[in-house]
DRENNU-972514 format. One record per residue (C-alpha): x, y, z; residue in one letter. Coordinates in nm, 2 decimals, padded with zeros to 4 digits. Each point is the difference from the previous one (the first is absolute). Layout:
// DRENNU-972514
+--------+--------+--------+---------+
|      x |      y |      z | residuo |
+--------+--------+--------+---------+
|      X |      Y |      Z |       a |
...
+--------+--------+--------+---------+
This chain:
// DRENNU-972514
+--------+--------+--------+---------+
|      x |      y |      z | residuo |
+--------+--------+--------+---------+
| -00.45 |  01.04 |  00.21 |       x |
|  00.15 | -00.19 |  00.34 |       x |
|  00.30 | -00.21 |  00.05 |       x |
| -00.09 | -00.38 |  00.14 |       x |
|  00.19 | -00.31 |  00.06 |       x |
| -00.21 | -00.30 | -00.14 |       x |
| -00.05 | -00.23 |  00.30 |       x |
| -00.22 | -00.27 | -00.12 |       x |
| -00.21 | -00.15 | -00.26 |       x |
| -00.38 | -00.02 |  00.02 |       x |
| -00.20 | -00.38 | -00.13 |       x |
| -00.37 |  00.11 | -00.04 |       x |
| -00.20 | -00.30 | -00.19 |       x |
| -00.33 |  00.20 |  00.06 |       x |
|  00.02 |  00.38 | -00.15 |       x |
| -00.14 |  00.21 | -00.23 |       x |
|  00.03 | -00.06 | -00.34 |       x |
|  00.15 |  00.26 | -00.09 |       x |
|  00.31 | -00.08 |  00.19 |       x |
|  00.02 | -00.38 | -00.14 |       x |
|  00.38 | -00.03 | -00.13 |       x |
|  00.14 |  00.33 |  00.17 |       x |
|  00.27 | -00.06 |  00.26 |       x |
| -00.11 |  00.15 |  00.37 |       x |
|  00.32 |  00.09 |  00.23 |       x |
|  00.02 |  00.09 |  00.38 |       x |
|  00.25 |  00.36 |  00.00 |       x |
|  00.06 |  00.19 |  00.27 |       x |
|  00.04 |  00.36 | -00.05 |       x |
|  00.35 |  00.16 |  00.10 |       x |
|  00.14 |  00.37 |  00.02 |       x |
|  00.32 |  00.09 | -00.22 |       x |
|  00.24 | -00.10 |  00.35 |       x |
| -00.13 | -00.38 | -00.07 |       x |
| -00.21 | -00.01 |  00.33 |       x |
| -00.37 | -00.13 | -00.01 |       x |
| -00.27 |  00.23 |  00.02 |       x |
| -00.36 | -00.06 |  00.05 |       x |
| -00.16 | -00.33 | -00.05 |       x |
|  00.04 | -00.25 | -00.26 |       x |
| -00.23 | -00.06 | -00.31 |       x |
| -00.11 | -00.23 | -00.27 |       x |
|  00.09 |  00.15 | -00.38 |       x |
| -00.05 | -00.15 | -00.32 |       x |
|  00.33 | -00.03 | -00.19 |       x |
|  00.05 |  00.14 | -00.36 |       x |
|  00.33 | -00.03 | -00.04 |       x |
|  00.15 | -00.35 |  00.10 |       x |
|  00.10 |  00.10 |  00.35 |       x |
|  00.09 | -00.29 |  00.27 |       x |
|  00.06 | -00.06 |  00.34 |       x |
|  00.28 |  00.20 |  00.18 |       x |
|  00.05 |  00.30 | -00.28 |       x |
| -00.08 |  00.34 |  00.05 |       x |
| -00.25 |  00.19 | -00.19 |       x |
| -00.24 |  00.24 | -00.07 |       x |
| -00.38 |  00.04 | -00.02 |       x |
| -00.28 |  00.20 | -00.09 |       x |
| -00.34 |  00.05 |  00.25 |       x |
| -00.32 |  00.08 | -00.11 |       x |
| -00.22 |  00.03 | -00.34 |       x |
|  00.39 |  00.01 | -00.18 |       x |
|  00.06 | -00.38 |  00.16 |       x |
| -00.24 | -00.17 | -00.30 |       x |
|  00.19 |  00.22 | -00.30 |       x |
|  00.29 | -00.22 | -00.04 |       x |
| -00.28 | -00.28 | -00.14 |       x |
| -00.15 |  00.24 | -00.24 |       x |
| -00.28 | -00.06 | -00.14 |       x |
| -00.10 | -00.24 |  00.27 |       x |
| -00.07 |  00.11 |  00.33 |       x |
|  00.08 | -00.22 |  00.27 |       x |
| -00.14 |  00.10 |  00.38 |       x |
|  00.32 |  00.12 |  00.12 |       x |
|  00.13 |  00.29 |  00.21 |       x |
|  00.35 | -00.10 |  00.00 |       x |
|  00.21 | -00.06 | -00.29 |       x |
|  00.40 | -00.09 | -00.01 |       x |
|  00.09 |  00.19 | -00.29 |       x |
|  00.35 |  00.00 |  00.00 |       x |
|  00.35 | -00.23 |  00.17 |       x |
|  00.27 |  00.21 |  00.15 |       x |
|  00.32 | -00.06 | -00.10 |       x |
|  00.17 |  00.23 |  00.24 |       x |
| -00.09 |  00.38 |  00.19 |       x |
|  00.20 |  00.26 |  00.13 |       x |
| -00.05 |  00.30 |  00.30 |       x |
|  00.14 |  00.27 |  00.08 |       x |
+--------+--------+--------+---------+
């Protein structure tokens, strides 16, 4: 899992089917200081995220489990809102 900042929605009208009614997000990744880190990505939301929160997301063939038993074409999932971290 990776920390992000959600940035932006995404408005598709033309996409796969599979993704019809699932909410895309624009997140940039970020390390535990807070400070951006590589570049920023498209992820589907699972869990009701929105613009300005942090959060965390899956990559990979673990980004389509959260819709179980569909499988949308995803290889990054927000799985989870942050309510607040700590670092030693």
């Amino acid at each position: 899992m990776q920390l992000a900042r959600v940035l932006g929605e995404v408005v598709s009208t033309m996409k796969d089917e599979h993704l019809t009614g699932l909410k895309l997000l624009v997140v940039q990744p970020i390390a535990a200081s807070g400070e951006s880190t590589g570049r920023a990505l498209v992820a589907l939301d699972s869990v009701g995220a929105g613009v300005g929160e942090h959060v965390f997301f899956v990559r990979g063939r673990e980004a389509a489990f959260p819709f179980y038993p569909a499988e949308p074409p995803t290889d990054a999932t927000i799985v989870g809102i942050v309510d607040h971290w700590t670092t030693e």
